[in-house]
Every structure is written in C-alpha cells, then in structure tokens.
KOLGUBA-384499 format. One record per residue: x, y, z of N, C-alpha, C in turn; residue number from 1. Coordinates in steps of 0.001 Angstrom, whole numbers. Example, Ala and Ser with C-alpha at 12.3 -4.5 7.8 and 13.67 -1.06 7.14 Angstrom:
# residues 2
<atom n_c1="13190" n_c2="-5690" n_c3="7800" ca_c1="12300" ca_c2="-4500" ca_c3="7800" c_c1="13200" c_c2="-3300" c_c3="7800" num="1"/>
<atom n_c1="12850" n_c2="-2250" n_c3="7080" ca_c1="13670" ca_c2="-1060" ca_c3="7140" c_c1="12900" c_c2="30" c_c3="7870" num="2"/>
# end
This chain:
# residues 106
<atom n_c1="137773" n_c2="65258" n_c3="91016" ca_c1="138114" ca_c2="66437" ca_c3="90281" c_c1="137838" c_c2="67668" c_c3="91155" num="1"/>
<atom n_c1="139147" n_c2="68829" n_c3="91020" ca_c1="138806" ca_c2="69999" ca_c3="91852" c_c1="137849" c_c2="70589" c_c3="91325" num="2"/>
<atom n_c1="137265" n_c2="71736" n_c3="92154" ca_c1="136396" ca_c2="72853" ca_c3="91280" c_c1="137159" c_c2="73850" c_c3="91693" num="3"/>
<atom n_c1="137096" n_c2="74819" n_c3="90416" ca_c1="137974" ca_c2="76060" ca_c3="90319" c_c1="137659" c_c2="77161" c_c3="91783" num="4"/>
<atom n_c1="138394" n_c2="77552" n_c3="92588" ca_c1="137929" ca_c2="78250" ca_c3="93562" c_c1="137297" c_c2="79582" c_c3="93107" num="5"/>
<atom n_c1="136663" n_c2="80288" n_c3="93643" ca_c1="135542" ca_c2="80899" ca_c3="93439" c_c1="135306" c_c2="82016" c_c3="94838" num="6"/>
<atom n_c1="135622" n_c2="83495" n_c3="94343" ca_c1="135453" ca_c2="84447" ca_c3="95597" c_c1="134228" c_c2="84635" c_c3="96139" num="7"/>
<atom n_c1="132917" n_c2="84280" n_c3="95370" ca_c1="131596" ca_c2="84109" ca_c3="96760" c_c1="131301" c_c2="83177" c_c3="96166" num="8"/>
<atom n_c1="130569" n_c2="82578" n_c3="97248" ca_c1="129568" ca_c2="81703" ca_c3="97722" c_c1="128587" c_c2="81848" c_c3="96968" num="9"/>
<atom n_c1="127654" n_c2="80867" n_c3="96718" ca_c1="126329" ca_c2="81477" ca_c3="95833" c_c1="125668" c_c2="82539" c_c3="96470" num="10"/>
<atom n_c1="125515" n_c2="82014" n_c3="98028" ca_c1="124635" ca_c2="83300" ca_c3="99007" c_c1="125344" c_c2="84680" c_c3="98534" num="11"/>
<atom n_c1="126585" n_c2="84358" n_c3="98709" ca_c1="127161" ca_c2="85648" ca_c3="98741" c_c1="127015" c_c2="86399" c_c3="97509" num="12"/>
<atom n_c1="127002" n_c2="85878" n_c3="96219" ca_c1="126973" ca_c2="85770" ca_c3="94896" c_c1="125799" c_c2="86930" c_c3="94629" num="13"/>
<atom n_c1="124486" n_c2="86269" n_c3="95425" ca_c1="122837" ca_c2="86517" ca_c3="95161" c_c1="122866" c_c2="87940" c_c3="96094" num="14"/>
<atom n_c1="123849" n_c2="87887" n_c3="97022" ca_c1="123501" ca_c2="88827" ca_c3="97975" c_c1="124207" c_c2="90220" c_c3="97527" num="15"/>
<atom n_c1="125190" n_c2="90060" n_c3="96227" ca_c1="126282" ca_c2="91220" ca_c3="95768" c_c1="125135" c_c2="91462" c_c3="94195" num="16"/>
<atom n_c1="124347" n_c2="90621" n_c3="93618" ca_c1="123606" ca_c2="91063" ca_c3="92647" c_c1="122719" c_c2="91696" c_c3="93025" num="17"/>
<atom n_c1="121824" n_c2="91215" n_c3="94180" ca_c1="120783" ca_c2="92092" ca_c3="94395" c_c1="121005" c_c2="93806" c_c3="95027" num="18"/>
<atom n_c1="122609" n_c2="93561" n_c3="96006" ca_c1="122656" ca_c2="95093" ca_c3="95962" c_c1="122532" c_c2="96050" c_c3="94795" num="19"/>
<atom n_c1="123924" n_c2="95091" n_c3="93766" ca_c1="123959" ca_c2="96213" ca_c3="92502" c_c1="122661" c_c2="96559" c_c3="91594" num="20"/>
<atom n_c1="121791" n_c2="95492" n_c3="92085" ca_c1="120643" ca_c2="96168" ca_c3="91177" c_c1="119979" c_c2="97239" c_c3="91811" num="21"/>
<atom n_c1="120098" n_c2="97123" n_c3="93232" ca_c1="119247" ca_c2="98614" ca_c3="93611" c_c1="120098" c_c2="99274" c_c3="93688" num="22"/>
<atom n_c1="121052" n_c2="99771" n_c3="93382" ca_c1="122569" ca_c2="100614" ca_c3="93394" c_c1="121570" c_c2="101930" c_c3="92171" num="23"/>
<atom n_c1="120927" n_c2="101526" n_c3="91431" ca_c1="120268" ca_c2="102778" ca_c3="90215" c_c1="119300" c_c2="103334" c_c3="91404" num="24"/>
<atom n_c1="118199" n_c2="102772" n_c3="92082" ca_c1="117332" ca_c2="103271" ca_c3="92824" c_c1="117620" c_c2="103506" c_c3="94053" num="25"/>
<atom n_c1="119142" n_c2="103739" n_c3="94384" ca_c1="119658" ca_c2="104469" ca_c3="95722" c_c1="120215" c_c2="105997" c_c3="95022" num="26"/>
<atom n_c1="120490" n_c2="105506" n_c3="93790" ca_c1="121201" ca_c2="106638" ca_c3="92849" c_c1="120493" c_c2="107963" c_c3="92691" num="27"/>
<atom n_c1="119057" n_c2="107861" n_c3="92823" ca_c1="118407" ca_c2="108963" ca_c3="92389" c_c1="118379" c_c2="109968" c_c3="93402" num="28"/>
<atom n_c1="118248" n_c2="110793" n_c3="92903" ca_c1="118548" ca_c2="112486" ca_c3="93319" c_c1="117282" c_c2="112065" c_c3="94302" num="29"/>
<atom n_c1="118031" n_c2="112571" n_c3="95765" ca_c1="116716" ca_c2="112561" ca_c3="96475" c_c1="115928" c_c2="113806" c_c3="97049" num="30"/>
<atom n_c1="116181" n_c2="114596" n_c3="95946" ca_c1="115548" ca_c2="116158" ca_c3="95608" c_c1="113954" c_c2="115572" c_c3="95158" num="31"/>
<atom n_c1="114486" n_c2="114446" n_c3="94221" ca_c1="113022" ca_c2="114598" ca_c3="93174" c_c1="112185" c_c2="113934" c_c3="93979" num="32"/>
<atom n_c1="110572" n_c2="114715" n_c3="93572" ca_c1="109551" ca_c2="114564" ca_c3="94173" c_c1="108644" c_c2="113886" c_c3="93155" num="33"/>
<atom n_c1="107455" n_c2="113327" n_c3="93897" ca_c1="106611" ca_c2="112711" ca_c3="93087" c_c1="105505" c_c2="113660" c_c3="93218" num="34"/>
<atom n_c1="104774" n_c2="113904" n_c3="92524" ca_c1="103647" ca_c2="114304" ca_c3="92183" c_c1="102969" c_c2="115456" c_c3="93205" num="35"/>
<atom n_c1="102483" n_c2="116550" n_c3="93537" ca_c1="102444" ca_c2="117153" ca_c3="94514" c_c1="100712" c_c2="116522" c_c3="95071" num="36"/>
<atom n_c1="101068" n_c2="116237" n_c3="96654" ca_c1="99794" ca_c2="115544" ca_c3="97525" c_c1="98815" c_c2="116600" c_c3="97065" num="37"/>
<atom n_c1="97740" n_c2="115730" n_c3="97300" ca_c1="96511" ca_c2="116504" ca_c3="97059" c_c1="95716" c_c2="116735" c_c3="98458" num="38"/>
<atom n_c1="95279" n_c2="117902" n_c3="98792" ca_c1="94822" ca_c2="118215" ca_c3="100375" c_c1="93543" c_c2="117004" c_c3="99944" num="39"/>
<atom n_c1="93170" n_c2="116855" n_c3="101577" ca_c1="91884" ca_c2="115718" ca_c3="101203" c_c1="90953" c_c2="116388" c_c3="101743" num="40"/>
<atom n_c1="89872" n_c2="116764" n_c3="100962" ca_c1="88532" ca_c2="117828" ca_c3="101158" c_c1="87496" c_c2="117210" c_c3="101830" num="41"/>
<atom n_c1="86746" n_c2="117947" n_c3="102266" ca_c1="85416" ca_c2="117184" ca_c3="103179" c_c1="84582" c_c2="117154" c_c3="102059" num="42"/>
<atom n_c1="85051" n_c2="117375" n_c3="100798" ca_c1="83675" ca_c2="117147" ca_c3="99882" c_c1="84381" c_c2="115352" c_c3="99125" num="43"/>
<atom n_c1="85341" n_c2="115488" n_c3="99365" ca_c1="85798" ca_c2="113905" ca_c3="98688" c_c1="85594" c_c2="112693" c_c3="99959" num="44"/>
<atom n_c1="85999" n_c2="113059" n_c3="101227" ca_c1="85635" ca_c2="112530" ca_c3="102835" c_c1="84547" c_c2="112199" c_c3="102624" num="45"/>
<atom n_c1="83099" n_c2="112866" n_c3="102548" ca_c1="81585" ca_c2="112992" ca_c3="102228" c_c1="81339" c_c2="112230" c_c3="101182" num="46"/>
<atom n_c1="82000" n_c2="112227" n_c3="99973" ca_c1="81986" ca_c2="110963" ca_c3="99369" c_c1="82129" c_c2="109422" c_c3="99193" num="47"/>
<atom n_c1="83233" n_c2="109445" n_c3="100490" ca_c1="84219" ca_c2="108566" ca_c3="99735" c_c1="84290" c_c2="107688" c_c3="101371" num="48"/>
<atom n_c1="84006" n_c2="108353" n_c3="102554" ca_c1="84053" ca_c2="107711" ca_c3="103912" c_c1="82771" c_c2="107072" c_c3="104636" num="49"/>
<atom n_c1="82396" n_c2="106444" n_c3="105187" ca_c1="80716" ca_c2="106104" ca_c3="105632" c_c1="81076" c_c2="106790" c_c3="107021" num="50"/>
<atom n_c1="80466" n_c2="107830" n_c3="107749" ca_c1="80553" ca_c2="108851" ca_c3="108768" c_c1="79411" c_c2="108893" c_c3="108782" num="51"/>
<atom n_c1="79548" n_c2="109808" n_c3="110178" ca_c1="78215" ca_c2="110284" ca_c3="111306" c_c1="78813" c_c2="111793" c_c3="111847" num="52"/>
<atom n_c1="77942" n_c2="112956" n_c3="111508" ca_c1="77818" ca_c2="114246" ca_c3="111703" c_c1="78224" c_c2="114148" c_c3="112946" num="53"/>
<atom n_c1="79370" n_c2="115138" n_c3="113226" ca_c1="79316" ca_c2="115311" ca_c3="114890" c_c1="78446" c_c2="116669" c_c3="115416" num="54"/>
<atom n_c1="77896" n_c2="116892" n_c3="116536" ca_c1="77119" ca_c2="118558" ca_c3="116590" c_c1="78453" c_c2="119069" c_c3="117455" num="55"/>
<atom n_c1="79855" n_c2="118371" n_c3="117910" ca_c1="81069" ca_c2="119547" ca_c3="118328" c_c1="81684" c_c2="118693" c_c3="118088" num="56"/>
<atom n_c1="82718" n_c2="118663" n_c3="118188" ca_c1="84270" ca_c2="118197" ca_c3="118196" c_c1="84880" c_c2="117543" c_c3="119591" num="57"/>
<atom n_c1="85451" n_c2="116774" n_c3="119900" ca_c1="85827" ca_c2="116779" ca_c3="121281" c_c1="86430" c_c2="117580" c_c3="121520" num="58"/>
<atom n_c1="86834" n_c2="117472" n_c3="122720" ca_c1="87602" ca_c2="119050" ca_c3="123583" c_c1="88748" c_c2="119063" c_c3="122987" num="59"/>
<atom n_c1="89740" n_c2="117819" n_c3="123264" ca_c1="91223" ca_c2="118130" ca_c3="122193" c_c1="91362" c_c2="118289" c_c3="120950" num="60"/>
<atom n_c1="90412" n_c2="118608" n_c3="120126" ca_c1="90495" ca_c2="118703" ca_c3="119044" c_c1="89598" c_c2="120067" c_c3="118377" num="61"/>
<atom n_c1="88752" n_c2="120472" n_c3="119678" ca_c1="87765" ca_c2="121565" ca_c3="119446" c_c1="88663" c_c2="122807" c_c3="119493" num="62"/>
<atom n_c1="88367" n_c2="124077" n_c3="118037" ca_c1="88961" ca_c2="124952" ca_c3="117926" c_c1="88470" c_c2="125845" c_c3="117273" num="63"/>
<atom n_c1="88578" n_c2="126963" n_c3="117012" ca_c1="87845" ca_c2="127796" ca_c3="116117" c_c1="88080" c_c2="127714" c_c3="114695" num="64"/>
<atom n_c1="86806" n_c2="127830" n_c3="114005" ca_c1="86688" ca_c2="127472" ca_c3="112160" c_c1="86710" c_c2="126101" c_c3="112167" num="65"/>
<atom n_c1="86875" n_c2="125101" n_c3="112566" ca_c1="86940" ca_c2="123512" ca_c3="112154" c_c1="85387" c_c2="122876" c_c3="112625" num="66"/>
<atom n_c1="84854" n_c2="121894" n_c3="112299" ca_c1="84044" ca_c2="120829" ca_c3="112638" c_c1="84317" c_c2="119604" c_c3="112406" num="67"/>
<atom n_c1="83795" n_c2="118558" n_c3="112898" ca_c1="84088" ca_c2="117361" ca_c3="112813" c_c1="83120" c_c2="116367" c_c3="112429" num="68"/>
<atom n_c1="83895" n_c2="115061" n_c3="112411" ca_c1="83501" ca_c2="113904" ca_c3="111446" c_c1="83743" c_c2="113022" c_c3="112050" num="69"/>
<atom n_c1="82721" n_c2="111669" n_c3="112301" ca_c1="83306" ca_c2="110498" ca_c3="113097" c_c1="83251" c_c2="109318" c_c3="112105" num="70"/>
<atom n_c1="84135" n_c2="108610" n_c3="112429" ca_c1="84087" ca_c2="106740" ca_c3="111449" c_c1="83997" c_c2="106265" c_c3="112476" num="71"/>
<atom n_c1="83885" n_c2="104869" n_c3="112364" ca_c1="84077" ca_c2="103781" ca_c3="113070" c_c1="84779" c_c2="102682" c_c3="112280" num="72"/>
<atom n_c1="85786" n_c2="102555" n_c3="112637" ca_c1="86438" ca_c2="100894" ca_c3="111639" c_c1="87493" c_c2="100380" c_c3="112550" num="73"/>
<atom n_c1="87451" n_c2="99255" n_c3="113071" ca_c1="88395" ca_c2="98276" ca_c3="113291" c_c1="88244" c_c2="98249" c_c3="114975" num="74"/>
<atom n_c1="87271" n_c2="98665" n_c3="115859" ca_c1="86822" ca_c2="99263" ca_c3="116882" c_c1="87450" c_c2="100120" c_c3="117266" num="75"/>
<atom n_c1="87841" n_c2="101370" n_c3="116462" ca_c1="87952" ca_c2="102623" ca_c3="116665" c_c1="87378" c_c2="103752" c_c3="116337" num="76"/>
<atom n_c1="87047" n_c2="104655" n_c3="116955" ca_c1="86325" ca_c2="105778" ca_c3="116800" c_c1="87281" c_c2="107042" c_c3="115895" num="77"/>
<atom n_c1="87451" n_c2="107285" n_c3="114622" ca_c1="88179" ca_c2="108624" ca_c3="113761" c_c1="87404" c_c2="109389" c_c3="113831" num="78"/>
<atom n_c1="88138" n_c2="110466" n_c3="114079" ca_c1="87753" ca_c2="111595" ca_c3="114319" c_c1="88472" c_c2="112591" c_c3="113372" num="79"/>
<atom n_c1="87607" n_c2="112798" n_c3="111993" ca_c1="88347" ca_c2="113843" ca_c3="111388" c_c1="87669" c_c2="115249" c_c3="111204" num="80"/>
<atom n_c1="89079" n_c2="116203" n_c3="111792" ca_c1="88809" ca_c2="117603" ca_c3="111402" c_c1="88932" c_c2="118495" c_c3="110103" num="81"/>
<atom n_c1="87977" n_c2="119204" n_c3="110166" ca_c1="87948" ca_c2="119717" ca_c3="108415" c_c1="87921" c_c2="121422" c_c3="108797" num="82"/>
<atom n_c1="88679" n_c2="122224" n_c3="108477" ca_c1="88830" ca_c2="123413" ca_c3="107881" c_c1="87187" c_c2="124008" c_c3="107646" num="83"/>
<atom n_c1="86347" n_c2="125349" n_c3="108160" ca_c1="85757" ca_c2="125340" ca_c3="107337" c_c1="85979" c_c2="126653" c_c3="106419" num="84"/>
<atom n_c1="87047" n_c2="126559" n_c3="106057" ca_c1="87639" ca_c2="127927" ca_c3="104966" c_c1="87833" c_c2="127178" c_c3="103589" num="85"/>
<atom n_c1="87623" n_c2="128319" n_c3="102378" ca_c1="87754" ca_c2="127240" ca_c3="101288" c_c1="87202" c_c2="125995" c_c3="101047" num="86"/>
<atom n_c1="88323" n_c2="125315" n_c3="100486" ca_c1="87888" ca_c2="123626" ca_c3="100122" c_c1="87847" c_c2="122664" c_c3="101003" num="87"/>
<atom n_c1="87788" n_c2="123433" n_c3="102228" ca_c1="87536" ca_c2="122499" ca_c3="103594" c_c1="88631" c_c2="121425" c_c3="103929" num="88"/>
<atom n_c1="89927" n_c2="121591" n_c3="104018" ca_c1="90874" ca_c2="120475" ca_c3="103694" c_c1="90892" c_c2="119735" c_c3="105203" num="89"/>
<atom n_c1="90978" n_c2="118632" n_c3="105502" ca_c1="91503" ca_c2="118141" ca_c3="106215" c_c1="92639" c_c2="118475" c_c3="107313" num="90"/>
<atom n_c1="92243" n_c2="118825" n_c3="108253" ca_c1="93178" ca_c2="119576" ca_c3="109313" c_c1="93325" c_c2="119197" c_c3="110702" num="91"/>
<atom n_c1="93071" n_c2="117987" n_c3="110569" ca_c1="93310" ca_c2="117309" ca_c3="111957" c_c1="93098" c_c2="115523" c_c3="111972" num="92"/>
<atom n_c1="93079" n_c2="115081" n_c3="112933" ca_c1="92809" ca_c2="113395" ca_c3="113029" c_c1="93572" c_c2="112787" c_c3="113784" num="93"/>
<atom n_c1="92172" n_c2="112084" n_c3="114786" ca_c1="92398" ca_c2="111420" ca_c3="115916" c_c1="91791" c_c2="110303" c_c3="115724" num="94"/>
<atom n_c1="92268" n_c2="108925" n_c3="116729" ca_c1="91420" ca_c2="107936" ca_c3="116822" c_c1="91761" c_c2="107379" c_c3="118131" num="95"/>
<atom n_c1="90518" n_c2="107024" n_c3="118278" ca_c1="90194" ca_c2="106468" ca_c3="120009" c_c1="89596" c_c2="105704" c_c3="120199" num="96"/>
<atom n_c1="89677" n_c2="104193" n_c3="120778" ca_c1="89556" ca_c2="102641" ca_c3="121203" c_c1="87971" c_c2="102604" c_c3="121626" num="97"/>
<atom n_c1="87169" n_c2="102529" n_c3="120846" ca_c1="85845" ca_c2="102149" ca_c3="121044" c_c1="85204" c_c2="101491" c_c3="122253" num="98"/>
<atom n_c1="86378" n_c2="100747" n_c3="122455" ca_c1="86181" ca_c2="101173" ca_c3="124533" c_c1="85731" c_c2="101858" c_c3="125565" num="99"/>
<atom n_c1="86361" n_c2="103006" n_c3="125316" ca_c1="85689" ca_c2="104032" ca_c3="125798" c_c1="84341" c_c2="104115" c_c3="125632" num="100"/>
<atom n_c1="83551" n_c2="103582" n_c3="124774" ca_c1="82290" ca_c2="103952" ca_c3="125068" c_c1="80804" c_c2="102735" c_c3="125769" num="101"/>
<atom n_c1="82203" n_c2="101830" n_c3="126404" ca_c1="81599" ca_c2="100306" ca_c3="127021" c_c1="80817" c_c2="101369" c_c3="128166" num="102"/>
<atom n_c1="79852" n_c2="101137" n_c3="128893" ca_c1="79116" ca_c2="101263" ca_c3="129941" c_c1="78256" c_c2="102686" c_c3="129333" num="103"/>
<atom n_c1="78705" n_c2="103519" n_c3="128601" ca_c1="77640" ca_c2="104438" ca_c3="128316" c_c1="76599" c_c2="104082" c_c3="128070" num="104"/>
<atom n_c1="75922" n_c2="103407" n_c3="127092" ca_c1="75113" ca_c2="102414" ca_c3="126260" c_c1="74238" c_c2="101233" c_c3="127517" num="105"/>
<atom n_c1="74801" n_c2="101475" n_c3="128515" ca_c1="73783" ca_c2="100402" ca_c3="129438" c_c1="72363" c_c2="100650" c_c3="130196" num="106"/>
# end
C-alpha cells in the first residue's frame, strides 16, 4: 500500500513548527525594554562579594575619585572600581591570571 505523499519530511515538519513558534518572540518590538539595570554599589559589593581592601588601585585602572576592590575566584585576581561620589556605583573592572603573582611569594 502507497502512503499519501507528503511536502516535509518529519525533520522538516519539526524544523517549520519550531520556527513558527518563535515567529511571536521575533515579533516583539525591539524598542521594549526590560526593567531599568540597577548601578551595582560598593555598599551591595561589601555585602554580597568576599574581597580584600586595596591601599591603591593598579596603575591602569588608577584615577582620580575611584578606589578599589580585589576578589579572587577561579585563579583570577578582580579588580573592581567604585566611584567615590554618591552611591559609589561601580565604574570599572579588570581581571588578571593569578599568575602573575607566582615568584613574588618565594
């Protein structure tokens, strides 16, 4: 017995449904915004990060009004800069290969 011919394939079938379903979420106005970011403060950082006081900043990152903040995670050294005007927002960030600090320590 024939089977009725048929313009896709199942692949092809699965592969024309799943476009049309994101066909609504390509649709949206890509004006609209979500929620407006929130600056990230050195008083939520101070909360919320496990850090070590720096007494300067490194040189590429040293500037007037800012101080800095070091992490350590994943053997990298973050380096975040904070504003000190206002709510202190977050105004910079670097990270550098914990490497760098092989032979100091000997």
């Amino acid at each position: 017995m024939m089977r009725p011919c048929s313009l896709f394939s199942r692949p092809a079938l699965a592969l024309a449904l799943a476009a049309g379903l994101a066909l609504p979420a390509l649709a949206q106005d890509e004006t609209e915004a979500g929620p407006p970011a929130l600056p990230f403060t050195y008083l939520m950082f101070e909360a919320a990060v496990p850090h070590v006081d720096m007494p300067a900043c490194p040189v590429d990152l040293a500037r007037e009004g800012v101080f800095c903040r070091v992490a350590l995670l994943n053997d990298e050294f973050h380096i975040f800069v904070f504003s000190e005007e206002g709510d202190q927002p977050l105004v910079g960030f670097e990270s550098y290969d914990a490497e760098l600090m092989t032979g100091l320590f000997d």
